[in-house]
N, C-alpha and C positions, 0 to 999 in steps of 0.2 A: 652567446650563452654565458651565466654566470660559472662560476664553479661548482656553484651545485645542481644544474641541469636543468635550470629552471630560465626561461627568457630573464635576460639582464633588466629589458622595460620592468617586466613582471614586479624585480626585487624592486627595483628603486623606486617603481610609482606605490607598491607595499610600505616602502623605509619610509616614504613620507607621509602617506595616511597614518603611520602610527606616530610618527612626529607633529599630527594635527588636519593635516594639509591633503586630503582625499581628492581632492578636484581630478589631478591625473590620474589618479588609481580609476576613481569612479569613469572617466575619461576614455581610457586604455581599453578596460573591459568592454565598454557598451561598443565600442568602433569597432571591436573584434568580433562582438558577439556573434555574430551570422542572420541575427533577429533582425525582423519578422521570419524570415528562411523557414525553411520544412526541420532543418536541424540544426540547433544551437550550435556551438565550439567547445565539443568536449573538453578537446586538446587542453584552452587555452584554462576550462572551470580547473580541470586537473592541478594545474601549473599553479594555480592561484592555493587552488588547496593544501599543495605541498611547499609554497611556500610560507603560507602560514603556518604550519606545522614544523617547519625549520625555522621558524621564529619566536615560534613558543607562546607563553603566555598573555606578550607583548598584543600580538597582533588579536588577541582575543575580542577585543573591542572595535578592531576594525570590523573584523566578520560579524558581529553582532550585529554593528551600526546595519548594515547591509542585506544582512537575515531580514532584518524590521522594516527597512524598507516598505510601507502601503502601498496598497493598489491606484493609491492617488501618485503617490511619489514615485513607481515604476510599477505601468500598466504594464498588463499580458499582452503578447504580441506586439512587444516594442523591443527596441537593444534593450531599456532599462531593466527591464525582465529578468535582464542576466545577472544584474546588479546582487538578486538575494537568491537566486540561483547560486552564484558564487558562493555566498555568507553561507549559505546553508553546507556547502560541499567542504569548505573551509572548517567547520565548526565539526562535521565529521571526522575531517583529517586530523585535526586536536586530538578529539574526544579516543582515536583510535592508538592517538599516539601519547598520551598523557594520563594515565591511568586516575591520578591526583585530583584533577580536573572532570574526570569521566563522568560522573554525575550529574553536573552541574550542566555541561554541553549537552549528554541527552537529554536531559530535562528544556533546554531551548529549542532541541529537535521537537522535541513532541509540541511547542508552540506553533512550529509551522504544519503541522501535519495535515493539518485544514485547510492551510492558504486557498485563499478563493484561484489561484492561478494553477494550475495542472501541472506546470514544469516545477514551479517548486516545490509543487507536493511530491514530482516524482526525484527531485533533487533530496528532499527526505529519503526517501526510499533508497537510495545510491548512497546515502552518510551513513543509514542504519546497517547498511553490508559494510561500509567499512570499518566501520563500531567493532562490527561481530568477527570482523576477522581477526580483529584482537583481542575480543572481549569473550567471544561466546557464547557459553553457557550463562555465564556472567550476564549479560547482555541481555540473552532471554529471559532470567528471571527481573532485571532490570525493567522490562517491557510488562509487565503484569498491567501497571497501573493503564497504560495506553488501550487495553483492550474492551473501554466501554464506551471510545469514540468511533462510528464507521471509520471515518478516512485514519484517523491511527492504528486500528485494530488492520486495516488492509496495508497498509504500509509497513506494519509487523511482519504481517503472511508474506508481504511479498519480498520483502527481503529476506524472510527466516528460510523462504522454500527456495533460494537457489544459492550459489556459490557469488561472493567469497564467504558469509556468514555460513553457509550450511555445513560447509565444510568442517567448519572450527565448533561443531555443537557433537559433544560428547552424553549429553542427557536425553537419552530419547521420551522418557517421560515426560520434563520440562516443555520442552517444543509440543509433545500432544497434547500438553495442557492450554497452550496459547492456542492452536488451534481447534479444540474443545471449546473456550472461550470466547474466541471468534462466532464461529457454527450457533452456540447461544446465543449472541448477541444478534446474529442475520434473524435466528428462530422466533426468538421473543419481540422482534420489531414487527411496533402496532403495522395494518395494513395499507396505509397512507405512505409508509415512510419506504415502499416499496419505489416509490417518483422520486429518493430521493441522491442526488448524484454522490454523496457515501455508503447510503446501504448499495448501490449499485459498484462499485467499485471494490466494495468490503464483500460481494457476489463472485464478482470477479476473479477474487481475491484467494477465494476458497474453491476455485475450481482449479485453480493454478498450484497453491502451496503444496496440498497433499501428497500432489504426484511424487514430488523433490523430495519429499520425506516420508514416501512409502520406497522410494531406491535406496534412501538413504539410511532407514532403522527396519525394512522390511513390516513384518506380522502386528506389532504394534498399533500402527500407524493402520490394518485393515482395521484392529481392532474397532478401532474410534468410528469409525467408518461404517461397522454395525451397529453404532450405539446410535449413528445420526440418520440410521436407516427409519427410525421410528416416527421420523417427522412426516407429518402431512401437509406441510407445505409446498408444493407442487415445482416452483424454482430452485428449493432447495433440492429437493428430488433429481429435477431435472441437473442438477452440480451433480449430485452421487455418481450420475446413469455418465454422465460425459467423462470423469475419474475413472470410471472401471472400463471406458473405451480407450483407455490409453497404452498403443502399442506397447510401452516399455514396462507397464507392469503385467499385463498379457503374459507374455513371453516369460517375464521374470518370478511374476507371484501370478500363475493362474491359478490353482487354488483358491487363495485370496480371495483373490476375483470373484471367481463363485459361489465363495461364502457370502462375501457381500450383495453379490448379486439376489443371493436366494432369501438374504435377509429384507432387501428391497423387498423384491417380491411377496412377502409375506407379510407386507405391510402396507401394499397397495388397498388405497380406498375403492372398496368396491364399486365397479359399475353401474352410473344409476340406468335402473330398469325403461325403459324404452317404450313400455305399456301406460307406464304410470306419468308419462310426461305429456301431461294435456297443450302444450303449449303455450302461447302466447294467448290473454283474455281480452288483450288490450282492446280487438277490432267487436268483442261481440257486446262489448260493455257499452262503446261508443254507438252500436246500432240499437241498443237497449234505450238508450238516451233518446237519438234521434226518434227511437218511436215514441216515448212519451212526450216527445215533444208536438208529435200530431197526433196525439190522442186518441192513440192504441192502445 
């Protein structure tokens, strides 16, 4: 181990890729990765992250190079994978630690938000918590502009709703604004883009966040909760109903709970009536056919 607690490989196949020469670095990484495996090597992304972040602005370009890395250049479910997995963890640990710089690196963040590869979308989602744990508030209004892509707007929620970012969010407004904005964007998506794997993740996203930040700023946070009871979209609904089932705010905000609940409820689409639903025409249409056809 170096002196600063990072694997010695680590520094020195870093010291070279920023002196030109990444072959080891790129090298190092992918043999450790654990890839294909069920779980990457956290251990080792962490290690990369913070030494780039003890390197400073130097290595800024390493992590970048590696961020970009295509799907041609390191496919999903290869070691190479880990390749901008790293970049991307790397580029967090900066942005967390270089206030100077902070713009500029979220702003690369939000380039991969998309990546066709899952791990390094969720490698975003693991920078944007470590953003926030030093940025905050800061950070949340920083994320405004990301809230009209699915996969960024859910990488928002999912870092904003749980610790280490949650923690460091002192504006309970600001955060209900991102998830306001979120909740609109699922709402107003035409009905095709329901197939599509960011509004499903950006779904996902919004069943998860709320909870973290109804513990976290309480009554607020139902507030928004009745405002999004009015929607008639049936998945969104079903998000609502699975929030207000969640032991911890039961217990905590029942109330709450029942406000929202009773706001649901009174915005359920009526039942359609049961008399009035003739069925299927399809079969009598077809034997209407067949008779004219023998000259009935």
């Amino acid at each position: 181990m170096s002196g600063t607690g990072f694997p010695d490989s680590v520094v020195r196949a870093l010291d070279e890729a920023i002196g030109g020469r990444k072959e080891a670095l790129f090298d190092l990484l992918a043999r450790g990765s654990r890839l294909p495996g069920p779980r990457p090597n956290d251990a080792l992304v962490d290690a990369f992250a913070q030494a780039c972040r003890g390197r400073g602005a130097p290595a800024d370009r390493v992590a970048f190079t590696m961020a970009r890395l295509t799907v041609d250049d390191a496919p999903g479910a290869t070691p190479l994978e880990f390749l901008p997995m790293c970049g991307v963890a790397a580029i967090g640990a900066r942005a967390a630690g270089d206030p100077a710089r902070r713009e500029s690196l979220v702003a690369e963040l939000h380039a991969h938000a998309d990546d066709l590869r899952f791990r390094v979308r969720a490698a975003v989602i693991g920078a944007l918590g470590q953003v926030g744990s030093a940025a905050g508030d800061e950070l949340v209004a920083a994320t405004a502009p990301w809230m009209d892509g699915y996969f960024h707007a859910a990488a928002v929620l999912e870092a904003l709703g749980r610790d280490p970012w949650l923690s460091r969010v002192q504006d309970a407004a600001g955060a209900i604004r991102r998830l306001d904005e979120a909740f609109d964007l699922a709402r107003r998506s035409p009905r095709a883009a329901a197939r599509f794997p960011g509004r499903k993740a950006l779904v996902e996203a919004l069943s998860r966040a709320p909870v973290g930040l109804a513990v976290r700023f309480g009554p607020p946070v139902f507030e928004a909760l009745i405002r999004w009871a009015a929607t008639d979209d049936p998945e969104l609904r079903g998000v609502l109903s699975g929030i207000l089932a969640e032991g911890r705010l039961i217990s905590r905000f029942g109330q709450d709970v029942q406000r929202v609940r009773r706001a649901l409820d009174a915005t359920r689409p009526p039942t359609r009536n049961p008399d009035h639903d003739v069925g299927s025409t399809r079969d009598r249409s077809k034997r209407r056919r067949q008779g004219r056809g023998r000259g009935t």
